[in-house]
C-alpha positions in Angstrom: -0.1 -146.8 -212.6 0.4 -147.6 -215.9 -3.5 -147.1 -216.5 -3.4 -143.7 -215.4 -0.8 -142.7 -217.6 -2.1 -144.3 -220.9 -5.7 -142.3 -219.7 -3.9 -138.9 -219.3 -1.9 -139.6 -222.8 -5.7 -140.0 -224.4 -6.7 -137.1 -222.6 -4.5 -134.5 -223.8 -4.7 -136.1 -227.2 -8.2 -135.6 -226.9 -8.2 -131.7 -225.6 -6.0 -131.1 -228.6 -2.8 -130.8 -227.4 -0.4 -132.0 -230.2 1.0 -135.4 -230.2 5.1 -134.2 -230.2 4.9 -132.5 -227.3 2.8 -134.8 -225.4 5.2 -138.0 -226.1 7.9 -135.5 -225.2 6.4 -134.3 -221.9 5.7 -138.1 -221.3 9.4 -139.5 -221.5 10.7 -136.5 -219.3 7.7 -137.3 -216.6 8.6 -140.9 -216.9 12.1 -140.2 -216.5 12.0 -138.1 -213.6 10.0 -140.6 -212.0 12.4 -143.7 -212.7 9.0 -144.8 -214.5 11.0 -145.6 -218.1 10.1 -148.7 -218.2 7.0 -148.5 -218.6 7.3 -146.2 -222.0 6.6 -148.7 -224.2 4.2 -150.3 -222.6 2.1 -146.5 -222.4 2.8 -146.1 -225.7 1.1 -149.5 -226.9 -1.5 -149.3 -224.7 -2.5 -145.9 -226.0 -2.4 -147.3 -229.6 -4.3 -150.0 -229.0 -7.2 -147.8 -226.9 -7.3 -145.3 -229.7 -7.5 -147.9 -232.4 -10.4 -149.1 -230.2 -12.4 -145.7 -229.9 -11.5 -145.2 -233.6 -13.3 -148.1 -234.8 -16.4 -148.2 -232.8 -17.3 -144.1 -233.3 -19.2 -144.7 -236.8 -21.8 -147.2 -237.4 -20.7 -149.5 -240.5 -23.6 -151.2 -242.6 -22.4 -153.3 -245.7 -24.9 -153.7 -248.4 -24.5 -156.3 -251.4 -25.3 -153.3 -253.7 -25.6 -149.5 -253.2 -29.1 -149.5 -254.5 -30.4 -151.5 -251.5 -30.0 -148.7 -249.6 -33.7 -147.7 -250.4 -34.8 -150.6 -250.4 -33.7 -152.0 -246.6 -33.6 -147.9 -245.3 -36.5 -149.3 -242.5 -34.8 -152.4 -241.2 -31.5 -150.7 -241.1 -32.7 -148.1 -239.5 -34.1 -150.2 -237.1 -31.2 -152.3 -236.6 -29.4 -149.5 -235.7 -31.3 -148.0 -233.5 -31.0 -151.5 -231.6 -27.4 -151.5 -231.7 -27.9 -147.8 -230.2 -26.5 -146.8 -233.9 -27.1 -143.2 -235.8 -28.4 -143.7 -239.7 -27.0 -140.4 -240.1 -23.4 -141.2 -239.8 -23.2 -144.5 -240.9 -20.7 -145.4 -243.5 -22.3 -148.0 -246.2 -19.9 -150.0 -247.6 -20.7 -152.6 -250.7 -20.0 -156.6 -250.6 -21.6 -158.5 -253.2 -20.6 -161.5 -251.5 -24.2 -161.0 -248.7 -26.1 -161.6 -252.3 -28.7 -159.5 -250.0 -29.5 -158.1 -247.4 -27.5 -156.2 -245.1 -24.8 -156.0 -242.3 -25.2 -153.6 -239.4 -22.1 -152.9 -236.9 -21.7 -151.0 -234.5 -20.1 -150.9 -231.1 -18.6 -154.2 -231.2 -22.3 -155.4 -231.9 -23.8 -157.3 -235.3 -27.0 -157.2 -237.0 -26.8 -159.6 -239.6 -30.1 -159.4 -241.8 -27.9 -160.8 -245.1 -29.1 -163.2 -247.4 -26.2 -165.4 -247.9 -26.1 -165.8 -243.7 -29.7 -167.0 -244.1 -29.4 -168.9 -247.0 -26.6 -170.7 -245.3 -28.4 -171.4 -242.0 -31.1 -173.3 -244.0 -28.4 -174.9 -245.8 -26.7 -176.2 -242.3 -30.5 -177.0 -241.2 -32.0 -179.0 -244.0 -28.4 -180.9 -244.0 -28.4 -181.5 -240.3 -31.4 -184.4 -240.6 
C-alpha cells in the first residue's frame, strides 16, 4: 500500500501539480483512511525515489582538465553510448586528481578510462609478484 501511495505522490509531482497541495491532499487521504501512520514513511520514500530519478537523468563525465574535452570527445562518446548515455546533455565536471583521462557515469553505471585508475592497477600488478 505504501508503494502505491509514494508512486501516486511522484505522479502528481510529475504532472505538475504543486507540491503544497499534494502533501495536503495526502495527510487528509491518509487520514480519512486511518492510514497516518504511514505519513512519514510516504514522505521518505518519495524523497529518496526523487533523489534517485534526480541523479541518474544527466550523464556526468569528469575530466582532469576542461581541455581534454577535445581531445577524448571519441571515447567519451563512445563510452556513453555504452552506458546508453547522451553527449548532448552531459555535464563535464573537472578533477585534476584522474591526472587523465576521463570518468563517464551514468545510470548507476561507470566508465572509467582515467589515468590515475590505470596507473594504479599497474602499480597493484607489478607489486603483486
Amino acid at each position: 500500500m505504501r508503494k502505491q501511495y509514494i508512486q501516486s505522490v511522484i505522479k502528481l509531482l510529475a504532472d505538475g501539480e504543486k507540491p503544497e497541495t499534494v502533501f495536503r491532499n495526502l495527510k487528509k487521504t491518509l487520514e480519512n483512511r486511518g492510514h497516518s501512520s504511514l505519513h512519514r514513511h510516504i514522505l521518505l520514500g518519495a524523497l529518496r525515489e526523487l533523489s534517485v530519478q534526480g541523479r541518474i537523468s544527466v550523464p556526468i563525465v569528469t575530466l582532469a582538465a576542461d581541455a581534454d574535452k577535445n581531445k577524448f570527445s571519441a571515447a567519451i562518446k563512445n563510452a556513453l553510448e555504452r552506458l546508453d548515455g547522451d553527449t548532448k546533455h552531459a555535464e563535464f565536471r573537472e578533477d585534476k586528481s584522474i591526472t587523465g583521462g576521463f570518468i563517464a557515469t551514468y545510470n548507476h553505471k561507470t566508465v572509467d578510462a582515467s589515468y590515475k585508475s590505470k596507473l594504479l592497477n599497474w602499480y597493484r600488478t607489478a607489486t603483486k609478484n
